[in-house]
N, C-alpha and C positions, 0 to 999 in steps of 0.2 A: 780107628773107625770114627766116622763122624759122626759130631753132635746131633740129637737132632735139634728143631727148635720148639720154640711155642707153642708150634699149632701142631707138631709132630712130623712136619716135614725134614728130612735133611735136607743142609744150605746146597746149594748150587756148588759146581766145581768152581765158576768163576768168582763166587760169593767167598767159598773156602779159600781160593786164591789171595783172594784180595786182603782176604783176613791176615795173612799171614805175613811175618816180615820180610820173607823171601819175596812173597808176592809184591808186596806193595813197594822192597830193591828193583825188581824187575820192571815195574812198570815206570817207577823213575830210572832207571838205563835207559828201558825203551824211547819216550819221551824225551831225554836228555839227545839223544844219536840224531833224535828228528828234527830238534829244536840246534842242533851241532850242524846237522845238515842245512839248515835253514841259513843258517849262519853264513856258515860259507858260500852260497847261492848269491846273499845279499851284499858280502862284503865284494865279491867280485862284480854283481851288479855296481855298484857302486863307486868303485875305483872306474868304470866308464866316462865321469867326471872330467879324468883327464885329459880325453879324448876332445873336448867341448861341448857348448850347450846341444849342438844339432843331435848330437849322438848320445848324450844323456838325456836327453828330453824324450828322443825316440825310444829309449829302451823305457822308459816310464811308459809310452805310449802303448807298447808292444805288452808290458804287460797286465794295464787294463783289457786287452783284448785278445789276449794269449789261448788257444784254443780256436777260435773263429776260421771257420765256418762251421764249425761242427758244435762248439758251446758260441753260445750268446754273450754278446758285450758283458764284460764282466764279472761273468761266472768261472771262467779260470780260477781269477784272483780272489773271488770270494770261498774258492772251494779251498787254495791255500790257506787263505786267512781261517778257516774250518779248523783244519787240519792243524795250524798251527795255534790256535786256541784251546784247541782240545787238551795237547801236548803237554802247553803251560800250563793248562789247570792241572791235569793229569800230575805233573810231575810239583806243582806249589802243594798240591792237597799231599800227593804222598812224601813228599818231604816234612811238611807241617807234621804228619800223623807219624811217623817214624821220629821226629824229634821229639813229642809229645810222651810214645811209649819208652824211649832213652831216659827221660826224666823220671816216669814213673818206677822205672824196675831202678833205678839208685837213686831215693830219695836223700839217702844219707852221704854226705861226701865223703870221700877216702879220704883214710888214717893219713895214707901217702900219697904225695902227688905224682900223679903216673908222666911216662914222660913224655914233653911237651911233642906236642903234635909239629907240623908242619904248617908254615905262615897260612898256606892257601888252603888247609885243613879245618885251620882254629876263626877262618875269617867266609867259609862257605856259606852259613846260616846267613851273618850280614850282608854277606855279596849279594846273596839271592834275593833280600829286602830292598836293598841297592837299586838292583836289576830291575826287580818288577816295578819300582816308582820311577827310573827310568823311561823303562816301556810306556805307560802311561803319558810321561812329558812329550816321550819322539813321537807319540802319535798324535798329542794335542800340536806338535810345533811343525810338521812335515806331512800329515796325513789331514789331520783337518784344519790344517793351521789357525787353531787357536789362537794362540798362545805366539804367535809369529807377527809381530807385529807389523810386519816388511814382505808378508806374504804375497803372491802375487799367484791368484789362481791359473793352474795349467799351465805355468812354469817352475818345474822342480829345481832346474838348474838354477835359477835364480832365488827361490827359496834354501835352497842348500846355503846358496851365497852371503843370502842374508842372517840364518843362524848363526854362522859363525864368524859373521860379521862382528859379536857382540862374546864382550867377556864371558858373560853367563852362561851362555852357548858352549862355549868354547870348555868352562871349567864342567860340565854336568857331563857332556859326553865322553872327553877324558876320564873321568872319575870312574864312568861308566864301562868303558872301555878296561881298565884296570881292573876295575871286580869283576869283568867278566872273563877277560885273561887269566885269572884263578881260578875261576869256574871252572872253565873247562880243562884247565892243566890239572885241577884236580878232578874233576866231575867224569871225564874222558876213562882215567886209569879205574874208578869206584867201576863203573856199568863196564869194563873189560872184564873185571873181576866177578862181579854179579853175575854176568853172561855167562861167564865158566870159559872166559878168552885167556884168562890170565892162567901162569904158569909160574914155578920157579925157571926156567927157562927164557920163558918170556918177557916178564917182568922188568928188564932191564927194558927191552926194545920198547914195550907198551908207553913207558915212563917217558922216553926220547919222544916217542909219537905225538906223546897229547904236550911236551912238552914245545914241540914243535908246532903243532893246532895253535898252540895259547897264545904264540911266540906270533905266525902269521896273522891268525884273526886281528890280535893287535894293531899288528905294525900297518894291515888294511884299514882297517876301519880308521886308525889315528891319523894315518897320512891322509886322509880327506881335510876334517879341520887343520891341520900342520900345513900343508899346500894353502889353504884359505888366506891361512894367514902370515904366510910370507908372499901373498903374493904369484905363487907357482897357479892357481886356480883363481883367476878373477871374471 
């Protein structure tokens, strides 16, 4: 039965939801699949690049104004970026809080060391640290170009060009790219299992799948800079 509180009410279903560890798994899967989803929207936007500027520039165009005539300039993309903010926070706070209750229920360390986890297991926490100070860079160096010295408003394709034009460029996305290939090779098979996807049966398959996710998103995303700089994208 539930608690009540303070004032004598019982918490809300989604208040008790959220309380709970299940809940707070669930809402990072959920979050995670959307934030997965996003992924692979952009990575294939993106591989357009290789097409050239006329048709990377346009699909940048197309989706400032994606919705039209039925949404207003812009609101497309602001309703993504919603959606896709909500997600990340969603899923940073219920990671943080799920990490926070791990510590407190075994304050003391084991007698024995249990046995080592999995590279993209024991390296998720960092990734995801990784990830979000990434996020923060690609959007000061491609969104409001900051940080892009060689920026040239209202061409993306040449923006693109000039990022990784430059070592530093070139080393932060990679890196970024790598923790986030673990991410999801692990973060994919966690929210199969939360979800109540996973099986002994399936188990196998699930594991190929997100193994597969990790394997693509990568090798998209990293063939932008790799073309950059040999030259295949100039």
């Amino acid at each position: 039965m539930a608690l009540a509180t303070r004032t004598g009410r019982r918490p809300s279903t989604t208040r008790t939801l959220w309380d709970s560890t299940v809940g707070k798994k669930s809402v990072m899967a959920v979050s995670g699949l959307i934030m997965l989803g996003y992924l692979v929207v952009h990575m294939l936007g993106n591989l357009k690049i290789f097409f050239g500027p006329q048709e990377f520039n346009g699909y940048a165009h197309w989706l400032r104004h994606m919705g039209e005539p039925f949404l207003h300039s812009h609101w497309g993309l602001w309703a993504a970026r919603v959606v896709l903010l909500a997600a990340v926070v969603a899923h940073a706070v219920s990671a943080y809080q799920l990490s926070r209750r791990d510590i407190k229920a075994r304050p003391v360390k084991y007698a024995h060391k249990r046995r080592r986890a999995s590279y993209a297991t024991r390296t998720m926490r960092w990734g995801g640290v990784i990830l979000a100070l990434f996020i923060v860079w690609h959007l000061l160096d491609l969104t409001t170009l900051t940080v892009n010295e060689r920026a040239w408003a209202g061409h993306p394709y040449e923006n693109v060009l000039a990022t990784f034009s430059t070592w530093y460029g070139n080393a932060l996305y990679l890196t970024a790219m790598a923790a986030l290939g673990l991410h999801v090779r692990h973060g994919f098979w966690s929210a199969a299992q939360t979800l109540g996807a996973g099986s002994a049966r399936r188990d196998r398959a699930l594991k190929l799948l997100a193994d597969a996710l990790a394997l693509v998103l990568f090798a998209g995303f990293v063939s932008v800079p790799v073309a950059v700089m040999t030259g295949v994208v100039n």
